[in-house]
KEKEZA-507057 format. One record per atom (N, C-alpha, C): residue number from 1; atom name; x, y, z. Coordinates in Angstrom, 2 decimals. Layout:
(NUM; CA; (X; Y; Z)),
...
//
This chain:
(1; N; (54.86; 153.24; 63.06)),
(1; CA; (54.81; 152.77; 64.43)),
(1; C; (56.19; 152.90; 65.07)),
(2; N; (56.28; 153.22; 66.41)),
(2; CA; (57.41; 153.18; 66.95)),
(2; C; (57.98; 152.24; 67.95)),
(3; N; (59.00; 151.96; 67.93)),
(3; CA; (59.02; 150.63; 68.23)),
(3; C; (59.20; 150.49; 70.22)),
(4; N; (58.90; 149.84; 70.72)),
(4; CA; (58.63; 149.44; 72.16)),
(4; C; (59.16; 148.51; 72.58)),
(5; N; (59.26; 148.91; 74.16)),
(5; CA; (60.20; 148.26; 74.89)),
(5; C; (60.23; 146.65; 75.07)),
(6; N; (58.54; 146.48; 74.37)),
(6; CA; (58.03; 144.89; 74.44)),
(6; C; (57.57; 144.68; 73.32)),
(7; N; (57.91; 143.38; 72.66)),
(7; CA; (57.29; 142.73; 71.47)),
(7; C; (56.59; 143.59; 70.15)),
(8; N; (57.77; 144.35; 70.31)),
(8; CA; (58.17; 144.89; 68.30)),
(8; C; (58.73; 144.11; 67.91)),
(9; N; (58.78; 143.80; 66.66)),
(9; CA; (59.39; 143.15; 65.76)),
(9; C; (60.09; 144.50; 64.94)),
(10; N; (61.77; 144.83; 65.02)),
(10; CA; (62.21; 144.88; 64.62)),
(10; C; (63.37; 144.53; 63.73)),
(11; N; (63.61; 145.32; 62.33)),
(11; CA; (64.74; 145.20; 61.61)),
(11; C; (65.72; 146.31; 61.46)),
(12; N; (67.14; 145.90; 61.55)),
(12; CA; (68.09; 146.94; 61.37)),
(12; C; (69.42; 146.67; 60.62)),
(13; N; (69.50; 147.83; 59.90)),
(13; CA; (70.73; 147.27; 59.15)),
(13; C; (71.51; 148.39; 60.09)),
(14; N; (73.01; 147.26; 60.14)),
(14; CA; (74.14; 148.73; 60.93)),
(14; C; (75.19; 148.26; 60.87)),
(15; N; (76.14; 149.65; 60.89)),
(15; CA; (77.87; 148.59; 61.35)),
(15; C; (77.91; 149.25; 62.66)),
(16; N; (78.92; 148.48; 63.12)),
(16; CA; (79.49; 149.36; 64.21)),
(16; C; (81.04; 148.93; 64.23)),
(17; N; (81.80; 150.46; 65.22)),
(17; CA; (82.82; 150.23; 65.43)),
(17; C; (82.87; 150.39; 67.00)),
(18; N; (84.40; 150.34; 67.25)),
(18; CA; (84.97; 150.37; 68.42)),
(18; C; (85.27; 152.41; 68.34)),
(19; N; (84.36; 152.29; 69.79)),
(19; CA; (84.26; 154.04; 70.06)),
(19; C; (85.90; 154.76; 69.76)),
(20; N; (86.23; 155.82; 69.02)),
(20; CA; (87.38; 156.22; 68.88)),
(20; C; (88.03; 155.63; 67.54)),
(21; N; (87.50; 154.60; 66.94)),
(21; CA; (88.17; 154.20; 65.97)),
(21; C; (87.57; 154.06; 65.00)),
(22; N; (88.51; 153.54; 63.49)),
(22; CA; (87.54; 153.97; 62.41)),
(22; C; (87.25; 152.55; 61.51)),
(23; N; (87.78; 151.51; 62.04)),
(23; CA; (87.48; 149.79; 61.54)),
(23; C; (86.29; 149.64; 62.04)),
(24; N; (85.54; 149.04; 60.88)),
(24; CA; (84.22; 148.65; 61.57)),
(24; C; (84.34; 146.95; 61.78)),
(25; N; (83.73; 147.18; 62.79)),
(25; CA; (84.06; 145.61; 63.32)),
(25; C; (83.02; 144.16; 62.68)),
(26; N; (81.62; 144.83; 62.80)),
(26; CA; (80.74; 144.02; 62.15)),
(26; C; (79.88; 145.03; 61.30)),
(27; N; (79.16; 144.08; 60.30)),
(27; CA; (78.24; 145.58; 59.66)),
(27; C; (76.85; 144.17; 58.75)),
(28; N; (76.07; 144.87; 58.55)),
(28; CA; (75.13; 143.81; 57.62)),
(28; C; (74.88; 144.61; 56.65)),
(29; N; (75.23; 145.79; 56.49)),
(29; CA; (75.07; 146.88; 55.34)),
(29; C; (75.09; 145.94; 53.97)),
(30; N; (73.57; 146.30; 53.11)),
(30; CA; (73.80; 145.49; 51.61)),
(30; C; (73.23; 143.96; 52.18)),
(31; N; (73.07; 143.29; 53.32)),
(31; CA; (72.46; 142.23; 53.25)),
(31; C; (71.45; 142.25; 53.99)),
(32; N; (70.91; 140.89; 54.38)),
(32; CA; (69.48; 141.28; 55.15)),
(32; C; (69.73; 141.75; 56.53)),
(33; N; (68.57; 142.09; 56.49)),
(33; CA; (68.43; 143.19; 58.34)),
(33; C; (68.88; 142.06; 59.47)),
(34; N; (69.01; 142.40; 60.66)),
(34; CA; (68.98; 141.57; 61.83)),
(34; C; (67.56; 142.01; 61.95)),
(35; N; (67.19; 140.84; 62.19)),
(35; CA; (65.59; 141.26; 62.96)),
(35; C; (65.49; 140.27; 64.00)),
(36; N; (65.01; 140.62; 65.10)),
(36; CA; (64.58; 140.50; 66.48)),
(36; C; (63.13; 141.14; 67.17)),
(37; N; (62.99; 140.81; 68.35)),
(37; CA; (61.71; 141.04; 69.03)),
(37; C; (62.50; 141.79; 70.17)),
(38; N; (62.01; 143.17; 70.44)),
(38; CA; (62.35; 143.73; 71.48)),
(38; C; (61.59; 143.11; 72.95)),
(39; N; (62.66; 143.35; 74.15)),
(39; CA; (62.84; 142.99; 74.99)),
(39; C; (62.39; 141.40; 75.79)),
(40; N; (63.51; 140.78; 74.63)),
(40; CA; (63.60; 139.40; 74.76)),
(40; C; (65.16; 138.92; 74.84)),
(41; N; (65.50; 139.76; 74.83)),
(41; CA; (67.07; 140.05; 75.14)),
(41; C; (67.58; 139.53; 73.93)),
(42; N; (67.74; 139.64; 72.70)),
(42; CA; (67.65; 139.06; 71.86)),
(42; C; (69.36; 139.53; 70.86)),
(43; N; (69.33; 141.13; 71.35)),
(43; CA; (70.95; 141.92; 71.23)),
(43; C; (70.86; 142.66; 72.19)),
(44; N; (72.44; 143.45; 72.68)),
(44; CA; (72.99; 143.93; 73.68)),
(44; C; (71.78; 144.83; 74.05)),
(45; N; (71.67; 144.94; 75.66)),
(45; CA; (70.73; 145.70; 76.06)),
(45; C; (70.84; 147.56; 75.59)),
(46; N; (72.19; 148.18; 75.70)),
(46; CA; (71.97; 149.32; 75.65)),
(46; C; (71.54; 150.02; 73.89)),
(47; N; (71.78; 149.05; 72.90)),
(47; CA; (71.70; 149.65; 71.48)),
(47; C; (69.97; 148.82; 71.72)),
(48; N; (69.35; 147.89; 72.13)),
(48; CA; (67.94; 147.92; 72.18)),
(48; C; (66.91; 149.36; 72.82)),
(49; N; (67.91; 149.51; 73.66)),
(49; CA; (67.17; 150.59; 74.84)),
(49; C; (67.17; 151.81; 73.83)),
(50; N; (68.23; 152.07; 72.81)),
(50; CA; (68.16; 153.50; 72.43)),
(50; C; (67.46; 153.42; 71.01)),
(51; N; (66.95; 151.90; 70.59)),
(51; CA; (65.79; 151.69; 69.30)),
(51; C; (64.29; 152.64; 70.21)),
(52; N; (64.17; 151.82; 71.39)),
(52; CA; (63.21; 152.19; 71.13)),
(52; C; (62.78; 153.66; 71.10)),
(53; N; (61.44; 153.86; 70.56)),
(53; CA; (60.82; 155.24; 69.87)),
(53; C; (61.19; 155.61; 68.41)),
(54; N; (62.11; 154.22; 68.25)),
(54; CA; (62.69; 155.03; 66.30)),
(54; C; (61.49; 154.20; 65.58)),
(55; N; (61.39; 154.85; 64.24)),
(55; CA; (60.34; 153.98; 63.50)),
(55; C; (61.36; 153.54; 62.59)),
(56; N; (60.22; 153.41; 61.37)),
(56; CA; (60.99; 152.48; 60.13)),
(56; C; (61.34; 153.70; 59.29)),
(57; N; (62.76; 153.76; 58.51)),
(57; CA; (62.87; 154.36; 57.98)),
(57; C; (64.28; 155.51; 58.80)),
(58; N; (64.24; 155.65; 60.23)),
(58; CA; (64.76; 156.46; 60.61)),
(58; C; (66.37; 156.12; 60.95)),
(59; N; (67.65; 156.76; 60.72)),
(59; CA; (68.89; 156.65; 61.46)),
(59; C; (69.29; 157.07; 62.15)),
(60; N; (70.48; 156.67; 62.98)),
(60; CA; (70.62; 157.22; 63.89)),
(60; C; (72.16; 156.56; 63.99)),
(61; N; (72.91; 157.28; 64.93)),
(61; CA; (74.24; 156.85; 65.41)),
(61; C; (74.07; 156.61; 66.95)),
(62; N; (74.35; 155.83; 67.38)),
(62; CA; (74.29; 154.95; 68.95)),
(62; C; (75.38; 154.76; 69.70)),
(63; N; (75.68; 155.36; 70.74)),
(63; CA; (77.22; 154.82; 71.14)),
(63; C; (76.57; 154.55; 72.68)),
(64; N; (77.17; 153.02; 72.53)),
(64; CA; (76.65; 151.76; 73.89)),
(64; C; (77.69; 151.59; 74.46)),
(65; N; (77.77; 152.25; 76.03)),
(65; CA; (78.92; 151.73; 76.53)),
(65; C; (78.88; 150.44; 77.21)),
(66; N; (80.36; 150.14; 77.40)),
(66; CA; (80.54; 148.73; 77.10)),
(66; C; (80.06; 147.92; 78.02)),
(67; N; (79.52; 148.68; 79.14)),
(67; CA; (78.64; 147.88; 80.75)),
(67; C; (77.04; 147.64; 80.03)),
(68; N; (76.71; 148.16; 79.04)),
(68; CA; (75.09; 147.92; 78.50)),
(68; C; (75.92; 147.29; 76.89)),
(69; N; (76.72; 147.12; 76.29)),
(69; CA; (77.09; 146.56; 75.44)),
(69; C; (77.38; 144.94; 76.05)),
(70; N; (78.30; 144.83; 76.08)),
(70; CA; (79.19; 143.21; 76.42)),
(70; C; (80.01; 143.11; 77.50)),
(71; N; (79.82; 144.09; 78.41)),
(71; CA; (79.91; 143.98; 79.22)),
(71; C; (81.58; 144.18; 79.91)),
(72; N; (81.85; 144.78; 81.16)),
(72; CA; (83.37; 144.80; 81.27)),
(72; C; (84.04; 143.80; 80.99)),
(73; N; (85.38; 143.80; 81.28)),
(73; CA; (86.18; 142.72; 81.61)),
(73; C; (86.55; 142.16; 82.87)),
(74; N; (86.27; 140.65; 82.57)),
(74; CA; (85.87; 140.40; 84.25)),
(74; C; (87.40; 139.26; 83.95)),
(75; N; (88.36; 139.78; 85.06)),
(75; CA; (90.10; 139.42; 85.03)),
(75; C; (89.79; 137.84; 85.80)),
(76; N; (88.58; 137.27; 86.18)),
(76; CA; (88.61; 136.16; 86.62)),
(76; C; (87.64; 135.06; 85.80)),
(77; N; (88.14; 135.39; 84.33)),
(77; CA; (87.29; 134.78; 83.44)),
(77; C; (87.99; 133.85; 82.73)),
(78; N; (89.50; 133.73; 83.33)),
(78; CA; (90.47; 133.17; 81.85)),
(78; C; (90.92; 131.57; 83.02)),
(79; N; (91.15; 131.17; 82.42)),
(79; CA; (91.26; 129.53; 82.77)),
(79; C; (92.19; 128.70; 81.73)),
(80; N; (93.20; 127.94; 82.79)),
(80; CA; (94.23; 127.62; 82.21)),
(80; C; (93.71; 125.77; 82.50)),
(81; N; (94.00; 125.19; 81.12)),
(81; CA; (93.26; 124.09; 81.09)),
(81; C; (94.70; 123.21; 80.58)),
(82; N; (94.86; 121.65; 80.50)),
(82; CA; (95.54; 121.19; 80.19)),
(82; C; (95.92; 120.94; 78.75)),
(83; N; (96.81; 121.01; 78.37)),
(83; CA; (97.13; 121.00; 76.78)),
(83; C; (96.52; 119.67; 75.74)),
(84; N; (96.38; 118.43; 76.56)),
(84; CA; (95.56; 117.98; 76.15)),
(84; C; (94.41; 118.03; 75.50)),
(85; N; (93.42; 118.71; 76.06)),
(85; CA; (91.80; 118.82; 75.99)),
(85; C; (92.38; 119.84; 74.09)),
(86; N; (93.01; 120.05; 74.18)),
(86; CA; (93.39; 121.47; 72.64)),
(86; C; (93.94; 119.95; 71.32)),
(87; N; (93.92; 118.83; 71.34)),
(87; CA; (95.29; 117.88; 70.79)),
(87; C; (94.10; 118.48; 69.36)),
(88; N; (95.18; 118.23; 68.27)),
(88; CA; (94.77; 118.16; 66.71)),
(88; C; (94.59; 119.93; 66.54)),
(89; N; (94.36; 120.82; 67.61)),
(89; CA; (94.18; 122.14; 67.28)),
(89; C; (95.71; 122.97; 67.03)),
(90; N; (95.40; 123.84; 65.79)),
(90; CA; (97.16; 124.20; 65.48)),
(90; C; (97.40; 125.93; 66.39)),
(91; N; (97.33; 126.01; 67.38)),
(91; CA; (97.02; 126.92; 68.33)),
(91; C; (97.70; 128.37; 68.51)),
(92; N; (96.44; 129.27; 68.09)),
(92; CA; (97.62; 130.48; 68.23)),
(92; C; (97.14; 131.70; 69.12)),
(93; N; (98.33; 132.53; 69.70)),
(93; CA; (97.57; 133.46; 70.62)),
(93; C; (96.72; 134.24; 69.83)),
(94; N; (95.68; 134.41; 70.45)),
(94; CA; (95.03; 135.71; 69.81)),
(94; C; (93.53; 135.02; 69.07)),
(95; N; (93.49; 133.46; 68.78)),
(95; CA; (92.36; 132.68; 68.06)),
(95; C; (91.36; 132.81; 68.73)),
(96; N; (90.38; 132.49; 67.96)),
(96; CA; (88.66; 131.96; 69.12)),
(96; C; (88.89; 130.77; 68.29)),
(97; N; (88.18; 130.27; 69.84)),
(97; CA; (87.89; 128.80; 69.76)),
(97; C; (86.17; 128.60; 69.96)),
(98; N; (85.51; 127.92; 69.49)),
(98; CA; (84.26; 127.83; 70.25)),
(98; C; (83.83; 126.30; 71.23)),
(99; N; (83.33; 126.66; 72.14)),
(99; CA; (83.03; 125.55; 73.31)),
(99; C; (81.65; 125.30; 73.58)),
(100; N; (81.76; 124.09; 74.27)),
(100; CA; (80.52; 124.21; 74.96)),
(100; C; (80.23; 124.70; 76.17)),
(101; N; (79.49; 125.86; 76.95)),
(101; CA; (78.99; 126.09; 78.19)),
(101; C; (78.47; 125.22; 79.02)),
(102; N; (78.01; 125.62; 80.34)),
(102; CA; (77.80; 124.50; 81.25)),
(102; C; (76.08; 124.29; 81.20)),
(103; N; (75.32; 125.18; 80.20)),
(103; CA; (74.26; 124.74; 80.09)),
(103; C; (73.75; 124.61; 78.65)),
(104; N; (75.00; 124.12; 78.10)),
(104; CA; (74.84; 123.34; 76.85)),
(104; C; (74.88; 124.63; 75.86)),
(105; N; (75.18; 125.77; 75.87)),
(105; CA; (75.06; 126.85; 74.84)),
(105; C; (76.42; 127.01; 74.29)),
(106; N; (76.38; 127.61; 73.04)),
(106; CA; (78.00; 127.35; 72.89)),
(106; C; (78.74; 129.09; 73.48)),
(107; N; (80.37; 128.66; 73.52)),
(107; CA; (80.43; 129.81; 74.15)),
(107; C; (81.53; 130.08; 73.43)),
(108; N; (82.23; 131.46; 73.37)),
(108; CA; (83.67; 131.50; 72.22)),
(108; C; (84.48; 132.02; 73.43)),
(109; N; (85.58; 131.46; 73.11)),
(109; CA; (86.93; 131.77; 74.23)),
(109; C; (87.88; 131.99; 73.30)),
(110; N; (89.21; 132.88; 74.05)),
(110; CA; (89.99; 133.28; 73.04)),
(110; C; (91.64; 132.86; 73.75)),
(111; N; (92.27; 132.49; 72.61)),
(111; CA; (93.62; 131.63; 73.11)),
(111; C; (94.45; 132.99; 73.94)),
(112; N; (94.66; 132.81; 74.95)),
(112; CA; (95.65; 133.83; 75.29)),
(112; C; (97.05; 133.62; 75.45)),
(113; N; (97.34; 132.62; 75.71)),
(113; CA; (98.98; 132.09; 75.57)),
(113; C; (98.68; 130.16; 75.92)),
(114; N; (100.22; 130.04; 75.61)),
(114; CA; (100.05; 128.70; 75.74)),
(114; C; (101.12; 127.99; 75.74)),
(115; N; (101.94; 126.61; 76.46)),
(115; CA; (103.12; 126.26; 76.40)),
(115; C; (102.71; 124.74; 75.80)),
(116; N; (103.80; 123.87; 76.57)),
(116; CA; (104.16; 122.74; 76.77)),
(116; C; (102.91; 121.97; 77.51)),
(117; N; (102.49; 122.78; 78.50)),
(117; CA; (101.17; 121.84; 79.74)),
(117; C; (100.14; 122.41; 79.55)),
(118; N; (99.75; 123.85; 79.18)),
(118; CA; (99.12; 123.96; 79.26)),
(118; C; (98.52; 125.06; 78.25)),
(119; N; (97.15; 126.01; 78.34)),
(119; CA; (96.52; 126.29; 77.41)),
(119; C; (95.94; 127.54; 78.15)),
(120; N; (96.27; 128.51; 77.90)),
(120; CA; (95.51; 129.90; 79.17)),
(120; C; (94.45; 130.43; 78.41)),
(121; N; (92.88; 130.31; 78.51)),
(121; CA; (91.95; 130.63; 77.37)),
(121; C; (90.80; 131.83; 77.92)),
(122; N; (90.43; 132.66; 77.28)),
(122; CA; (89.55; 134.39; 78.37)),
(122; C; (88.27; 133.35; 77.73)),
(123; N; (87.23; 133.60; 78.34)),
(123; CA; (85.67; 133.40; 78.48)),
(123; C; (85.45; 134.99; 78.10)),
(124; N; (86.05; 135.77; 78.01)),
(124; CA; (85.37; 137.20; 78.11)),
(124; C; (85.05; 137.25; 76.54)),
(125; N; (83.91; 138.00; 75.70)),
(125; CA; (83.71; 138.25; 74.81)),
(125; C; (84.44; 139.33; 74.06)),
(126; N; (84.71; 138.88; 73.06)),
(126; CA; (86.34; 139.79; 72.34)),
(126; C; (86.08; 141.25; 72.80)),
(127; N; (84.78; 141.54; 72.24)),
(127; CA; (84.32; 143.29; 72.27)),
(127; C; (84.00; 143.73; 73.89)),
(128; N; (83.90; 142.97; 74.84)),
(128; CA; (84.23; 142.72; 76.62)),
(128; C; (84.86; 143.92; 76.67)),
(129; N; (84.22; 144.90; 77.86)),
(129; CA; (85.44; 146.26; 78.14)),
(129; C; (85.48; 147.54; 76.84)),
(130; N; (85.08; 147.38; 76.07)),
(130; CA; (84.88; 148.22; 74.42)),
(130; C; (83.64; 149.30; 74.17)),
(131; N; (83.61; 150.16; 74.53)),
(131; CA; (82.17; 150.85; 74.26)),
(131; C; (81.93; 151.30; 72.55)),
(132; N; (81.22; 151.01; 72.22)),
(132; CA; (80.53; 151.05; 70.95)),
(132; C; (80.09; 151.69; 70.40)),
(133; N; (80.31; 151.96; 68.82)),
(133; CA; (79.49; 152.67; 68.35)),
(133; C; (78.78; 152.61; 66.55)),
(134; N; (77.26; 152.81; 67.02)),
(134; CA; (76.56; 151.61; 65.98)),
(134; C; (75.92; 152.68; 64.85)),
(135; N; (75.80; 152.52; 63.68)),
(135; CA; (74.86; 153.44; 62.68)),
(135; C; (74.24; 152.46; 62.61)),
(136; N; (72.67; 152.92; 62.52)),
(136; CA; (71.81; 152.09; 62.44)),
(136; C; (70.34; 153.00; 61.48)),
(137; N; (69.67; 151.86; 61.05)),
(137; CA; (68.95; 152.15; 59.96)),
(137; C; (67.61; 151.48; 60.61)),
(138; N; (66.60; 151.79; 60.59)),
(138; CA; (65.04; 150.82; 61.27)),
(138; C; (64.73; 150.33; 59.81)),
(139; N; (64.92; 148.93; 59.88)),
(139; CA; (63.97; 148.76; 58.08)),
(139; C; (62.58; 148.37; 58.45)),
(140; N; (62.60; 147.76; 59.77)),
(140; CA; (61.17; 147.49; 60.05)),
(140; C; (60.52; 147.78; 61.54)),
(141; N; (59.80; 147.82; 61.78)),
(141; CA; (59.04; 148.22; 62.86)),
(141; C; (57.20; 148.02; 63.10)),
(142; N; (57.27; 146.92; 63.77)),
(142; CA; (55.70; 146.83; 63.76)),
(142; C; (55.57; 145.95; 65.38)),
(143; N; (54.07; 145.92; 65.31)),
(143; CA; (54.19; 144.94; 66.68)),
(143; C; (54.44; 143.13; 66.52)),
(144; N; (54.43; 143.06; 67.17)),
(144; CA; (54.57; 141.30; 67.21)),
(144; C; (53.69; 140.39; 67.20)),
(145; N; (53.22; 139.49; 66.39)),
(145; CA; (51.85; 138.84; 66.43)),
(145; C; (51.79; 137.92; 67.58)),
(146; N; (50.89; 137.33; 68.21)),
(146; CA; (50.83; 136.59; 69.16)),
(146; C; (52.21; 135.36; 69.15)),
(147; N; (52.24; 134.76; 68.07)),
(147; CA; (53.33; 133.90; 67.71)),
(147; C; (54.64; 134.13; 67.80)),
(148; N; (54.59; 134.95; 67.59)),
(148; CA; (55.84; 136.12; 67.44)),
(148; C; (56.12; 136.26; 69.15)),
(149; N; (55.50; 136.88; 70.00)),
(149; CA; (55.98; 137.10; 71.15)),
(149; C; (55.98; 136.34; 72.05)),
(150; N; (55.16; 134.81; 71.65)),
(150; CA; (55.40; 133.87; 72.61)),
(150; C; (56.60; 133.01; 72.26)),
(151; N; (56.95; 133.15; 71.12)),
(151; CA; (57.85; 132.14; 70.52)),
(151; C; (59.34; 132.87; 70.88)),
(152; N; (59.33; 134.14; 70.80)),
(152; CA; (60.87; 134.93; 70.55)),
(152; C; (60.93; 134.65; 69.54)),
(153; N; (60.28; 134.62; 67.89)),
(153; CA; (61.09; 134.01; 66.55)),
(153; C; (60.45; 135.40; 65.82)),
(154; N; (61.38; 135.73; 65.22)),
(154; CA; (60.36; 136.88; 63.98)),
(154; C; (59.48; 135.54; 63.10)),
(155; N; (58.88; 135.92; 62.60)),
(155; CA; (57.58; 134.75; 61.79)),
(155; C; (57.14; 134.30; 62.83)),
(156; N; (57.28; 133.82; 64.14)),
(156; CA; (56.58; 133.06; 64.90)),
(156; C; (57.25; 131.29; 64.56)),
(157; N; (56.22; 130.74; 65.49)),
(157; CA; (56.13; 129.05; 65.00)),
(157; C; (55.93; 128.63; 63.97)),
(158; N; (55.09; 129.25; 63.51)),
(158; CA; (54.26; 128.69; 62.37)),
(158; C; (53.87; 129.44; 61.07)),
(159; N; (53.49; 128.71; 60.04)),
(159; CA; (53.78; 129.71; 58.83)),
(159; C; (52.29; 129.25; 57.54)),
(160; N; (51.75; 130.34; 56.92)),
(160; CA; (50.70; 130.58; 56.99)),
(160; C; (50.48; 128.83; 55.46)),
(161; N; (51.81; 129.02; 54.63)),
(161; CA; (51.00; 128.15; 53.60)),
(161; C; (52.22; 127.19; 53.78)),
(162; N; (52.35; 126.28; 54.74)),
(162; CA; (52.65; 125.11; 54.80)),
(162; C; (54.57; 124.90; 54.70)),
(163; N; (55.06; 126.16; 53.68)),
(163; CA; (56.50; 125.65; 53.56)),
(163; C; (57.20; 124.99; 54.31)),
(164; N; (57.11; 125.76; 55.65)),
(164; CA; (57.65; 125.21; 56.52)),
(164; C; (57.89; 123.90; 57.45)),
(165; N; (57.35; 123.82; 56.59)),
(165; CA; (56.94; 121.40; 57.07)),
(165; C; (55.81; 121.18; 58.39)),
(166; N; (55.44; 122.18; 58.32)),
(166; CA; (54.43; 122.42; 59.64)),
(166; C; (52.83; 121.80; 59.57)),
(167; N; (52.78; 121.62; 58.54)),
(167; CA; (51.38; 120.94; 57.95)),
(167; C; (50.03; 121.62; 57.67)),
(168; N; (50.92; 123.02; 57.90)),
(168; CA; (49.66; 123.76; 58.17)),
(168; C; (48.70; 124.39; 56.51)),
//
């Protein structure tokens, strides 16, 4: 089966790097797949857009630029907060920190400098501005069971012999 723009349940193993270079930045190679439900926004839109039509079994190399990856860098994202709100943190340029967002999600910010008053921190996502590039492997590919696409969960809600404390 090939996988679609709506409620596949796919799996993929991949690394990727930063386009031009040869560090891979993240990879799941050797452990379990990421698996997700297509178009639930679930990973970056442009490496979803170029799954679909692959089946299981097939590879491919993907390069997502960074406006369908994570997006540019937006220079009015960094916010200088009082040194306070940081006390007990041992603070260095260049760290992530993780926060809370304004609708309760967490969000990672990264220290960009910092003195005496204050604390200058980017909202932009590290890989922000970076176009990408992913090897990727389909380990799975099928459609999505009803559960599955109402829920956004691979397995769904619910699970067939009870493990899951569900009673079922």
């Amino acid at each position: 089966m090939a996988i679609e723009n709506e409620n596949s349940v796919v799996g993929i193993e991949y690394e990727v790097k930063e386009a031009g270079q040869d560090t891979v930045i993240d990879s799941n190679k050797g452990s379990s797949p990421l698996e997700f439900i297509t178009g639930k926004g679930q990973i970056i839109p442009g490496l979803e857009k170029e799954l679909v039509g692959m089946e299981k079994g097939e590879s491919k190399t993907i390069t997502v630029k960074a406006a369908d990856a994570y997006g540019e860098v937006n220079p009015e994202a960094r916010q200088t907060l009082p040194k306070e709100q940081f006390e007990g943190i041992d603070l260095q340029k260049g760290m992530a920190l993780y926060g809370q967002g304004e609708n309760g999600e967490t969000v990672q910010v990264t220290v960009v400098d910092f003195d005496e008053n204050g604390v200058t921190i980017d909202f932009n996502h590290p890989l922000a501005g970076k176009d990408l590039v992913f090897d990727v492997t389909v380990t799975e590919a099928r459609p999505a069971t009803e559960d599955e696409a109402a829920t956004g969960q691979v397995g769904g809600a619910h699970c067939a012999d009870g493990s899951c404390g569900c009673g079922h």
